[in-house]
N, CA, C and O atoms as a GROMACS GRO file, in nm:
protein
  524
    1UNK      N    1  12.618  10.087   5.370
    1UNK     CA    2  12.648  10.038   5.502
    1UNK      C    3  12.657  10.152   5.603
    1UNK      O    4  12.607  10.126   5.713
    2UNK      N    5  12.704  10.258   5.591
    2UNK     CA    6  12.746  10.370   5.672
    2UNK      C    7  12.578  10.384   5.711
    2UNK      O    8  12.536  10.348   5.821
    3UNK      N    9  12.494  10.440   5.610
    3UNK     CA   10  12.377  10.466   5.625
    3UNK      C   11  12.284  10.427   5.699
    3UNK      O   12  12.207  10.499   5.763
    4UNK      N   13  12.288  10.272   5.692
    4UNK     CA   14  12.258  10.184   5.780
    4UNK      C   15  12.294  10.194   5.918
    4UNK      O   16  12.203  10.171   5.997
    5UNK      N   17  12.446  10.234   5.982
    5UNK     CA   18  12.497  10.242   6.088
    5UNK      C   19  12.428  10.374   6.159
    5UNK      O   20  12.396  10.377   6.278
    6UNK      N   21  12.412  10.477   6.070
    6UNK     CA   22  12.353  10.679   6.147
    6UNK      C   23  12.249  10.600   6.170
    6UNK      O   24  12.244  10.570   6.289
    7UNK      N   25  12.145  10.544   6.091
    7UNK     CA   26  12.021  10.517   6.093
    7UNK      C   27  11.998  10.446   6.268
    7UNK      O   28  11.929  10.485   6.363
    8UNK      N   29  12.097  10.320   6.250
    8UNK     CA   30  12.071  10.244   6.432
    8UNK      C   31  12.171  10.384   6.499
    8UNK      O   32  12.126  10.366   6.612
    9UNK      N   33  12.206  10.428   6.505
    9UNK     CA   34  12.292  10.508   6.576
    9UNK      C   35  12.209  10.599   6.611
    9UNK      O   36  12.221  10.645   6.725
   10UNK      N   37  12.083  10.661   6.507
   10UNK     CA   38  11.968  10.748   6.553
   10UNK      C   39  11.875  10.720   6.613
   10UNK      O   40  11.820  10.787   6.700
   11UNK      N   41  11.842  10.599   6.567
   11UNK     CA   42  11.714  10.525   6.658
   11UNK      C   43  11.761  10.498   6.807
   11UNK      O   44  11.678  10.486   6.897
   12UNK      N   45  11.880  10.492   6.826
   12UNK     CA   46  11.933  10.454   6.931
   12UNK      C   47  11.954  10.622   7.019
   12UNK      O   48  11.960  10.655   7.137
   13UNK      N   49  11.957  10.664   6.941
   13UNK     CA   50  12.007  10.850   7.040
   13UNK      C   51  11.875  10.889   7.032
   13UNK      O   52  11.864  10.981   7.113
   14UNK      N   53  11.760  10.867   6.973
   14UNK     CA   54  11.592  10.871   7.010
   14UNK      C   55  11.507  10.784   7.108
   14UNK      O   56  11.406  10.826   7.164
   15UNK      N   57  11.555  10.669   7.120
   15UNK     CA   58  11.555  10.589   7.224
   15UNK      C   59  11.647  10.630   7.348
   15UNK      O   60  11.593  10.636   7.458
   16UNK      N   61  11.733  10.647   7.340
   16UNK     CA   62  11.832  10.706   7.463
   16UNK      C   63  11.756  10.816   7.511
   16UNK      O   64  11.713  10.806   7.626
   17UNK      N   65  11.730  10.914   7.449
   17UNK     CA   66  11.662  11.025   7.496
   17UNK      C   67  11.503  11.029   7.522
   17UNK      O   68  11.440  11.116   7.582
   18UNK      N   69  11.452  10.910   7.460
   18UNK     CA   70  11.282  10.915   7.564
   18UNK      C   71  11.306  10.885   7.662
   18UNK      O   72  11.270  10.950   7.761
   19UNK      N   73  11.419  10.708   7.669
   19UNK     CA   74  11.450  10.699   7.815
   19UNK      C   75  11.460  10.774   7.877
   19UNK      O   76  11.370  10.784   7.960
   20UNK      N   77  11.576  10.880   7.883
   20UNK     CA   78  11.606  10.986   7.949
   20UNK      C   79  11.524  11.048   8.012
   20UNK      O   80  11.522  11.052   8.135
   21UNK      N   81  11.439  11.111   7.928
   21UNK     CA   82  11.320  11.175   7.966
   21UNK      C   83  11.234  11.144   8.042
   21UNK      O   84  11.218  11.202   8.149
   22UNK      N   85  11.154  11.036   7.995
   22UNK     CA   86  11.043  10.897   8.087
   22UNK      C   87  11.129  10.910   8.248
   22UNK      O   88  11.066  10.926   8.352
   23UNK      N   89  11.239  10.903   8.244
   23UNK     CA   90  11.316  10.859   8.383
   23UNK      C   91  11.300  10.990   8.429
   23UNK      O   92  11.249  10.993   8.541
   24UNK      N   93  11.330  11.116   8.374
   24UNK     CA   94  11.338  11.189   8.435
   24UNK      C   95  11.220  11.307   8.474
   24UNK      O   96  11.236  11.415   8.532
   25UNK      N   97  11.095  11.244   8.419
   25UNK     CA   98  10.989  11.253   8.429
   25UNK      C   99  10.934  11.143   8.556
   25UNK      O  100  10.891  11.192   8.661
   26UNK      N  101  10.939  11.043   8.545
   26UNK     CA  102  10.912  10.966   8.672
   26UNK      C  103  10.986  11.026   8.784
   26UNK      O  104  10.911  11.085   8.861
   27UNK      N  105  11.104  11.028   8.816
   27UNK     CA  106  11.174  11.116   8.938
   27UNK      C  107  11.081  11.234   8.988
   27UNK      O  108  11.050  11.251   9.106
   28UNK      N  109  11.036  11.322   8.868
   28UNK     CA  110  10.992  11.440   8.892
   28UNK      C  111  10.835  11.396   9.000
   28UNK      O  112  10.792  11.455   9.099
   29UNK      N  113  10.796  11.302   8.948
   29UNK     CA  114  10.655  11.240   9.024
   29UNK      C  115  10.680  11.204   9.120
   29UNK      O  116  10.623  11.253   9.218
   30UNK      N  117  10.782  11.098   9.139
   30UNK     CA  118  10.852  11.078   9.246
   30UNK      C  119  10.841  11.157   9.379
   30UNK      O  120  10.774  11.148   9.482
   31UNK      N  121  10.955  11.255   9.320
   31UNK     CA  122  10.938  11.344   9.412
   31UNK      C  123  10.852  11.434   9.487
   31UNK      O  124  10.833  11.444   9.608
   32UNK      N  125  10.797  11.508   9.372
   32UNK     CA  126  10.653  11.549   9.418
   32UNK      C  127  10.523  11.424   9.516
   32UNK      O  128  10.451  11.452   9.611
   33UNK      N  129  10.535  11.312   9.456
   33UNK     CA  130  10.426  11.216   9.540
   33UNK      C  131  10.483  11.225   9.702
   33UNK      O  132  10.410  11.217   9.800
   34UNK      N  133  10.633  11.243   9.704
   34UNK     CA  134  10.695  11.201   9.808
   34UNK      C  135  10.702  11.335   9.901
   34UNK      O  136  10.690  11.324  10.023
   35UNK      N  137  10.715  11.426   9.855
   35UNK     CA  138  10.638  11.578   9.890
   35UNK      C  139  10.526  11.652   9.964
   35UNK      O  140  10.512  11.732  10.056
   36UNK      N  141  10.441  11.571   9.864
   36UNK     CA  142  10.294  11.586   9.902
   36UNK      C  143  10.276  11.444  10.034
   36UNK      O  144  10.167  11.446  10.090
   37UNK      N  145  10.360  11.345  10.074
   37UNK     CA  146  10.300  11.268  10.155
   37UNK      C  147  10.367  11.333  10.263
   37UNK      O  148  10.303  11.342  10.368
   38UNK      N  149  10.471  11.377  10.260
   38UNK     CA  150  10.518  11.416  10.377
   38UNK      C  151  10.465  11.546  10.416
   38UNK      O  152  10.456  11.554  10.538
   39UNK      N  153  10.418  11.670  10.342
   39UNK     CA  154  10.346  11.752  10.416
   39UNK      C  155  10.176  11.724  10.465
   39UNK      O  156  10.113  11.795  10.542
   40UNK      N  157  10.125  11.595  10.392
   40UNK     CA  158  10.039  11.519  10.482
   40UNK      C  159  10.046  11.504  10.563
   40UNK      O  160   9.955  11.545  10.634
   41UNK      N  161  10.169  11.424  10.633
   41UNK     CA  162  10.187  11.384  10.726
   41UNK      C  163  10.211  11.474  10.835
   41UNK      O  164  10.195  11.430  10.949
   42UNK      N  165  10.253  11.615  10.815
   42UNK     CA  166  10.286  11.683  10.865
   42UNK      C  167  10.174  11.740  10.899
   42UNK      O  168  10.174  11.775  11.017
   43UNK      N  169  10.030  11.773  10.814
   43UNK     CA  170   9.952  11.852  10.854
   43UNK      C  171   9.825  11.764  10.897
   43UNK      O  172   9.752  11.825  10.975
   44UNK      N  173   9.789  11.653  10.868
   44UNK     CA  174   9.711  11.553  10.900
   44UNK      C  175   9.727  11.460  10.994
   44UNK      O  176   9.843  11.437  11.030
   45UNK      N  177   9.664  11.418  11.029
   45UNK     CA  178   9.626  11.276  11.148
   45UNK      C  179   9.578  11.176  11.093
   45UNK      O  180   9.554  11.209  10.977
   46UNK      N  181   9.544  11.058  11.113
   46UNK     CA  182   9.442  10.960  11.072
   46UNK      C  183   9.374  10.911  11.220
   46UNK      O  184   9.415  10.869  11.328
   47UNK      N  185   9.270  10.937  11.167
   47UNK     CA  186   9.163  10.932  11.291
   47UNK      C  187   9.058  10.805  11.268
   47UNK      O  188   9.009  10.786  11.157
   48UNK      N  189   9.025  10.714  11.390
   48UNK     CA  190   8.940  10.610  11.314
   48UNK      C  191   8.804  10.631  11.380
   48UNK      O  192   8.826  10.676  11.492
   49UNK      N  193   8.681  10.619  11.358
   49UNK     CA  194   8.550  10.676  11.370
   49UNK      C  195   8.463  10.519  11.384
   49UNK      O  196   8.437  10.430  11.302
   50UNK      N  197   8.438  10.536  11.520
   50UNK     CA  198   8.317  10.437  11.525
   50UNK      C  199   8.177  10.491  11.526
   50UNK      O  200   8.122  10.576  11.597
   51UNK      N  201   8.134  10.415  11.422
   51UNK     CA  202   7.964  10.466  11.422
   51UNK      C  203   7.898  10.380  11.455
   51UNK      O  204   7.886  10.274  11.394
   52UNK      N  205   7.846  10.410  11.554
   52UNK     CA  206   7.717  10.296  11.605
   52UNK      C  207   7.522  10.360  11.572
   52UNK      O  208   7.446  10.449  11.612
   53UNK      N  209   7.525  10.245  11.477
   53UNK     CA  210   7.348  10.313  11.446
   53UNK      C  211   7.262  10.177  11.505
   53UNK      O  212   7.274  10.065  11.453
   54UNK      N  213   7.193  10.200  11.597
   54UNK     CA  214   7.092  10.120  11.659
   54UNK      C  215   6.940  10.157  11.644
   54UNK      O  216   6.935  10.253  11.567
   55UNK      N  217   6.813  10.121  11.685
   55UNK     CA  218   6.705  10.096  11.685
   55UNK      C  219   6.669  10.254  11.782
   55UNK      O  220   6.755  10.273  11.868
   56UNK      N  221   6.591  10.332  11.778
   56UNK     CA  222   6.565  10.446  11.902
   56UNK      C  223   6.497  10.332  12.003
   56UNK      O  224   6.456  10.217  11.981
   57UNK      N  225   6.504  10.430  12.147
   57UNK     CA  226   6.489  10.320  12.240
   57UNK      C  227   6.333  10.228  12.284
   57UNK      O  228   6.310  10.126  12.349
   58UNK      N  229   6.234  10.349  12.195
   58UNK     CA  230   6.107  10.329  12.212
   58UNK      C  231   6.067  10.201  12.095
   58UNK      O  232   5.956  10.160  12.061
   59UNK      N  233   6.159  10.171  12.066
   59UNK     CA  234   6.107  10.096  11.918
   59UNK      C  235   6.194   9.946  11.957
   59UNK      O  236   6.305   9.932  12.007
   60UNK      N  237   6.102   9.851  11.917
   60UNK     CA  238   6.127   9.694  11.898
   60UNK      C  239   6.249   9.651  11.846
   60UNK      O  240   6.287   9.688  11.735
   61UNK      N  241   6.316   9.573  11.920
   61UNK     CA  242   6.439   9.530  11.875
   61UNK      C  243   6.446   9.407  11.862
   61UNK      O  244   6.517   9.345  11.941
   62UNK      N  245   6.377   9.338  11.758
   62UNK     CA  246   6.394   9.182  11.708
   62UNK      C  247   6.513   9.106  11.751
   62UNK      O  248   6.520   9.013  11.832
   63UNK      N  249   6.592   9.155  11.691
   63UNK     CA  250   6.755   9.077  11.688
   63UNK      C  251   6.781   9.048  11.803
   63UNK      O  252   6.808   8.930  11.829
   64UNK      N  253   6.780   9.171  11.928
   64UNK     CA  254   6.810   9.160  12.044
   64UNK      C  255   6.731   9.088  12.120
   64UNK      O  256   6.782   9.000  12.188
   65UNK      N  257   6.570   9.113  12.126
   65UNK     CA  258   6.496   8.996  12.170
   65UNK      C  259   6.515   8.866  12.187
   65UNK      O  260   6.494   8.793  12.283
   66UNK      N  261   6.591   8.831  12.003
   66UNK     CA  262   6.608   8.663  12.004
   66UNK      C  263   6.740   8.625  12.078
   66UNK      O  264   6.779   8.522  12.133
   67UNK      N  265   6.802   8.762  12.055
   67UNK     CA  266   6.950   8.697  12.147
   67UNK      C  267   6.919   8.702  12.333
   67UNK      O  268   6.996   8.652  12.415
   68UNK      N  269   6.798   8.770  12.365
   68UNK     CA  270   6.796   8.781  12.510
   68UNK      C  271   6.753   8.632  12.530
   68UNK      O  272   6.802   8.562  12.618
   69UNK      N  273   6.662   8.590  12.446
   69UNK     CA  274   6.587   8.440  12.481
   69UNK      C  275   6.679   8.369  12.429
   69UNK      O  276   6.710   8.279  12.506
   70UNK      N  277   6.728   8.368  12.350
   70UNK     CA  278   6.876   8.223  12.341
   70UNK      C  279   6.936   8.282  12.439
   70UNK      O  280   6.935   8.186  12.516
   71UNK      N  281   6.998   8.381  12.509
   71UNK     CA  282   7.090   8.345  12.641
   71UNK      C  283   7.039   8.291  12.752
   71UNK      O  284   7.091   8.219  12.838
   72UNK      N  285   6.897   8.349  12.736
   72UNK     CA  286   6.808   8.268  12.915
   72UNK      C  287   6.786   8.132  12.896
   72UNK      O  288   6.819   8.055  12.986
   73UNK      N  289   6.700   8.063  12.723
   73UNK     CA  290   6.685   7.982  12.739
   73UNK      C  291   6.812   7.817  12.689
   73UNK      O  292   6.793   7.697  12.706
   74UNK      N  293   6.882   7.862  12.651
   74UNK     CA  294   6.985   7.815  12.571
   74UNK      C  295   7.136   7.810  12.700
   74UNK      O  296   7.161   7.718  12.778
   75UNK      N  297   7.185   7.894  12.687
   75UNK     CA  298   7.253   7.919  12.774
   75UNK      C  299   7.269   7.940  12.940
   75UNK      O  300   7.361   7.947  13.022
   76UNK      N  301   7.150   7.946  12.938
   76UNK     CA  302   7.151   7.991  13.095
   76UNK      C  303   7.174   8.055  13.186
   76UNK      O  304   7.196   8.019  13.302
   77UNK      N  305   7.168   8.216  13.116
   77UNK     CA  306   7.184   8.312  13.162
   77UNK      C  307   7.063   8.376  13.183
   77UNK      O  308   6.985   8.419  13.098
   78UNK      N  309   7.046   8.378  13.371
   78UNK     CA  310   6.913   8.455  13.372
   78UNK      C  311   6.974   8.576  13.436
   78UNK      O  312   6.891   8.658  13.474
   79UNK      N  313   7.077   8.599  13.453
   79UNK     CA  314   7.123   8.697  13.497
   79UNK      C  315   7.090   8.869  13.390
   79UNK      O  316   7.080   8.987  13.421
   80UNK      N  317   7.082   8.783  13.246
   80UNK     CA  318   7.072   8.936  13.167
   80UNK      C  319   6.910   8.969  13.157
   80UNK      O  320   6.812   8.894  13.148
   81UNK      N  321   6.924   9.131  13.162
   81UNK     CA  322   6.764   9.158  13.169
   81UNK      C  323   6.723   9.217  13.027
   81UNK      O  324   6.603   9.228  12.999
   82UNK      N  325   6.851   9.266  12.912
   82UNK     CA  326   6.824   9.365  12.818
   82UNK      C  327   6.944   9.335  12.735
   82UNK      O  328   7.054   9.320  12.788
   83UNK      N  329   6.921   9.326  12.588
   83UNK     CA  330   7.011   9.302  12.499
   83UNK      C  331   6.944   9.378  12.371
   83UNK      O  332   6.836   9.344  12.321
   84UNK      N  333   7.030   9.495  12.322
   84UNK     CA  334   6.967   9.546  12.199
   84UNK      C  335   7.088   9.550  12.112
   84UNK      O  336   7.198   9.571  12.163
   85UNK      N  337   7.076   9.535  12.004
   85UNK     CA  338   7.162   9.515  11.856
   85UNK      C  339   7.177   9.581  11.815
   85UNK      O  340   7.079   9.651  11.788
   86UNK      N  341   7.331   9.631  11.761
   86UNK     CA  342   7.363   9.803  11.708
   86UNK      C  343   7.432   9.728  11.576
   86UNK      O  344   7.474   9.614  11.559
   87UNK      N  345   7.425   9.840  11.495
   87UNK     CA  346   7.530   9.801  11.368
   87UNK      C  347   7.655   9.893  11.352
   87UNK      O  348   7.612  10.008  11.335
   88UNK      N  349   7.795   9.891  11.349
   88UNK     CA  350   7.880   9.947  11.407
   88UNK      C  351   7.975   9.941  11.294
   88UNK      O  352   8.027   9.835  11.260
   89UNK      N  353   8.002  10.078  11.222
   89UNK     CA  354   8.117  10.086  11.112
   89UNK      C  355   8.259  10.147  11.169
   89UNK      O  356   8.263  10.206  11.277
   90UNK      N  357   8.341  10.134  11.112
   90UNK     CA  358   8.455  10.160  11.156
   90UNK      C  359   8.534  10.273  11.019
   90UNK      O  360   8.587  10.235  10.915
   91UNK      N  361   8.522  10.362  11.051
   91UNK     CA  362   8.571  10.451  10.897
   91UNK      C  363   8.707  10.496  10.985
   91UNK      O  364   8.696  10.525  11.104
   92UNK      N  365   8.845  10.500  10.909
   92UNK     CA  366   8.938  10.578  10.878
   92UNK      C  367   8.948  10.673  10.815
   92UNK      O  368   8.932  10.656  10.694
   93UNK      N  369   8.973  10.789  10.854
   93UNK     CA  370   8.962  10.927  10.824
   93UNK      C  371   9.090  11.035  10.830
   93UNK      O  372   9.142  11.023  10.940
   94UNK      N  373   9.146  11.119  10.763
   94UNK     CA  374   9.258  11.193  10.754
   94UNK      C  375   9.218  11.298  10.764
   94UNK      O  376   9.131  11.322  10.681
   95UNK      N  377   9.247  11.395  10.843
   95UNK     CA  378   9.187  11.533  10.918
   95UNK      C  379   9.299  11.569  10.990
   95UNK      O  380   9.400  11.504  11.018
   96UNK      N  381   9.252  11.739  11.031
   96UNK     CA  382   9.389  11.803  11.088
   96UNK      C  383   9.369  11.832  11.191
   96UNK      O  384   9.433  11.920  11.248
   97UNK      N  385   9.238  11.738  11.264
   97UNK     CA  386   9.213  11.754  11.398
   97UNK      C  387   9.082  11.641  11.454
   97UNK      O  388   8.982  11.604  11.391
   98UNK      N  389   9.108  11.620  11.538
   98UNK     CA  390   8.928  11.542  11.576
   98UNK      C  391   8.802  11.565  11.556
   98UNK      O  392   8.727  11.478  11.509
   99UNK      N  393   8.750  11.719  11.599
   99UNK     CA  394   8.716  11.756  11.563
   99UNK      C  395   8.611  11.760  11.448
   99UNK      O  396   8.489  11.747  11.433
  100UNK      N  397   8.764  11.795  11.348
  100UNK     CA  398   8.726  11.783  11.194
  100UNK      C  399   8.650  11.641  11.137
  100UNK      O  400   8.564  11.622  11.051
  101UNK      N  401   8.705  11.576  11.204
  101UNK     CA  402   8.707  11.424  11.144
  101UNK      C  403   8.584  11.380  11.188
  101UNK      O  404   8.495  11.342  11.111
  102UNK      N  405   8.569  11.384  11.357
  102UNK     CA  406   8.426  11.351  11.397
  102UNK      C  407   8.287  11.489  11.280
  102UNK      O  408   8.179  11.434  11.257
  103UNK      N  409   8.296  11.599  11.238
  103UNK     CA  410   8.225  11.677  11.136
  103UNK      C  411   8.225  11.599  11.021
  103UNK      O  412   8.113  11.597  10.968
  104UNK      N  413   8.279  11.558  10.985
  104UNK     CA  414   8.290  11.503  10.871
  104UNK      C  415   8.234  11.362  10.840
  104UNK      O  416   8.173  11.344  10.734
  105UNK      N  417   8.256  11.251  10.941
  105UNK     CA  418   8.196  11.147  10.946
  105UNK      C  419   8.052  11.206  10.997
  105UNK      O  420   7.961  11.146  10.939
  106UNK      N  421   8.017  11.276  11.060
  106UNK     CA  422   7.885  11.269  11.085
  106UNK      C  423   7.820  11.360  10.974
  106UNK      O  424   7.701  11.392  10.989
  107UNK      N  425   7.874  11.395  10.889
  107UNK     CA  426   7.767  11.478  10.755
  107UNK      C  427   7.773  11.381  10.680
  107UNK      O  428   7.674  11.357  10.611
  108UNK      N  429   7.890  11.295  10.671
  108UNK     CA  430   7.906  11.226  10.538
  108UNK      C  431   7.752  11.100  10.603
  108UNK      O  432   7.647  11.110  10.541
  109UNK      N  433   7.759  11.008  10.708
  109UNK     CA  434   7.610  10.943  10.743
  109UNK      C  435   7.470  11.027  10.742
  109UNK      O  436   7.363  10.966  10.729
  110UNK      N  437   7.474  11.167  10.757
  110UNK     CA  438   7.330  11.218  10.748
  110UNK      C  439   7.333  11.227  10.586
  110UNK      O  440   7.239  11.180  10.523
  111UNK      N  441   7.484  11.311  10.496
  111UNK     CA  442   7.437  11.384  10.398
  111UNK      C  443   7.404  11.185  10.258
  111UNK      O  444   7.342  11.172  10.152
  112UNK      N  445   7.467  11.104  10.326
  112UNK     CA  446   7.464  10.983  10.226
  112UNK      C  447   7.326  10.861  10.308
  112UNK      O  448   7.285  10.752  10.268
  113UNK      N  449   7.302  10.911  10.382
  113UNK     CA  450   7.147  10.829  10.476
  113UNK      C  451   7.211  10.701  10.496
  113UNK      O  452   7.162  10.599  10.445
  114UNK      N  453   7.328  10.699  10.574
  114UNK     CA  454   7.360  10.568  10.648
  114UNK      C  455   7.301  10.502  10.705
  114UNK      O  456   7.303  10.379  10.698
  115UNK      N  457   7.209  10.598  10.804
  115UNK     CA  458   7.096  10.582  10.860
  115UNK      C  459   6.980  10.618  10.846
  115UNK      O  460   6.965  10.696  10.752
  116UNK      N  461   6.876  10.589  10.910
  116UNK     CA  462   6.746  10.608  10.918
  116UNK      C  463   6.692  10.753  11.025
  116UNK      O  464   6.615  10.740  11.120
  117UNK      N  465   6.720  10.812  11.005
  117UNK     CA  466   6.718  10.910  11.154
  117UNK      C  467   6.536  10.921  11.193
  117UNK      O  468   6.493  10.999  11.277
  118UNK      N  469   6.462  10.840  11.125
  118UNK     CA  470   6.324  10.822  11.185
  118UNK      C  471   6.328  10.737  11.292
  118UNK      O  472   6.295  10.759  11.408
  119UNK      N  473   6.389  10.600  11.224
  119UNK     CA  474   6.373  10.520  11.329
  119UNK      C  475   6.515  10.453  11.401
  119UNK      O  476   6.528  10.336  11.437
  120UNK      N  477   6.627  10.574  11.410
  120UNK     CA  478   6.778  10.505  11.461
  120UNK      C  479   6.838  10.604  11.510
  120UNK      O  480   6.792  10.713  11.478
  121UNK      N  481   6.929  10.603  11.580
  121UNK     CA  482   7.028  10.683  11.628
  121UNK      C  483   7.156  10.671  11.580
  121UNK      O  484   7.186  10.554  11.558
  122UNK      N  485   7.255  10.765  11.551
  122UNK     CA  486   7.339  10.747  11.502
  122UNK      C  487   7.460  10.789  11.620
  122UNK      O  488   7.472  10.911  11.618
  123UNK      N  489   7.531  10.741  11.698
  123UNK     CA  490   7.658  10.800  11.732
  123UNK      C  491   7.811  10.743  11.680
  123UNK      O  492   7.862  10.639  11.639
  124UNK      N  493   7.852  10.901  11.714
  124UNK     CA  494   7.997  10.837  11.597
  124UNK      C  495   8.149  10.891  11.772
  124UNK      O  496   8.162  10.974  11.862
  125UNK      N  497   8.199  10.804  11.731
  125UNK     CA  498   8.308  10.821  11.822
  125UNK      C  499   8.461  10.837  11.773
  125UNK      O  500   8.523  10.747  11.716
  126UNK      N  501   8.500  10.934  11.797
  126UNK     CA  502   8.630  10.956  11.722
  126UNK      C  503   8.775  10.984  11.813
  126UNK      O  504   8.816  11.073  11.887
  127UNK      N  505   8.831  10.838  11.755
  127UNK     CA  506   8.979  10.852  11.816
  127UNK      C  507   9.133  10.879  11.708
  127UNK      O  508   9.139  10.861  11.586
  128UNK      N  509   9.223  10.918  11.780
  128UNK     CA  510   9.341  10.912  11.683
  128UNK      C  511   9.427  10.775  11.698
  128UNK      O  512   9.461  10.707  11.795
  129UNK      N  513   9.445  10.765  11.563
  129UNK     CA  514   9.481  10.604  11.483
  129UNK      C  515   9.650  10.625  11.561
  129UNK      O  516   9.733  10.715  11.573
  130UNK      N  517   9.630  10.435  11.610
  130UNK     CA  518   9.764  10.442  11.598
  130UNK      C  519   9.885  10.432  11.554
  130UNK      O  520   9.996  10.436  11.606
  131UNK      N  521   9.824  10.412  11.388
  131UNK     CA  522   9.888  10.376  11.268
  131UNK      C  523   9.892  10.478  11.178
  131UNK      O  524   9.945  10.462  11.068
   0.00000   0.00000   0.00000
């Protein structure tokens, strides 16, 4: 019987002490995660980046065509003379300046071919987030 009792009494002081550990191993992450966000925060911005890639101006713009003739003939707007169609991403970005952020969005669309740079233009516009 005694034997029996060291035995749960050990499993139990080996269990006590992974807990221990595990906990005091998570804290340690803890802290550090909580570390590293705050000197983020300290040295970074979040910046949000509009990219607008459209058609170059010499080149046919389908989309916009059909939307100029559904507004004249549909709607009844003869007032518009020109409607061209852009495709427009919105990237969030963490940088330690504008700058940086506008460099960065614009290598990351040439160096990954977001666009077409034969037949598109790419502009990127970069503001600081207000979040």
């Amino acid at each position: 019987m005694t034997i029996l009792i060291m035995m749960r009494a050990t499993s139990a002081n080996v269990i006590n002490t992974f807990a221990s550990d595990f906990l005091n191993l998570f804290k340690s992450i803890l802290i550090l995660g909580f570390m590293e966000m705050t000197t983020n925060k300290k040295n970074t911005f979040n910046f949000t980046a509009l990219v607008t890639i459209e058609n170059k101006p010499y080149l046919r713009d389908p989309e916009g065509e059909t939307i100029l003739r559904d507004l004249i003939t549909k709607g009844g707007y003869n007032n518009i003379i020109k409607v061209r169609s852009a495709k427009t991403l919105r990237i969030t970005v963490t940088e330690k300046s504008r700058m940086q952020a506008q460099k960065v969005v614009q290598k990351l669309c040439e160096d990954l071919r977001i666009y077409n740079p034969v037949v598109s233009n790419c502009k990127v516009k970069v503001t600081r987030s207000s979040t």
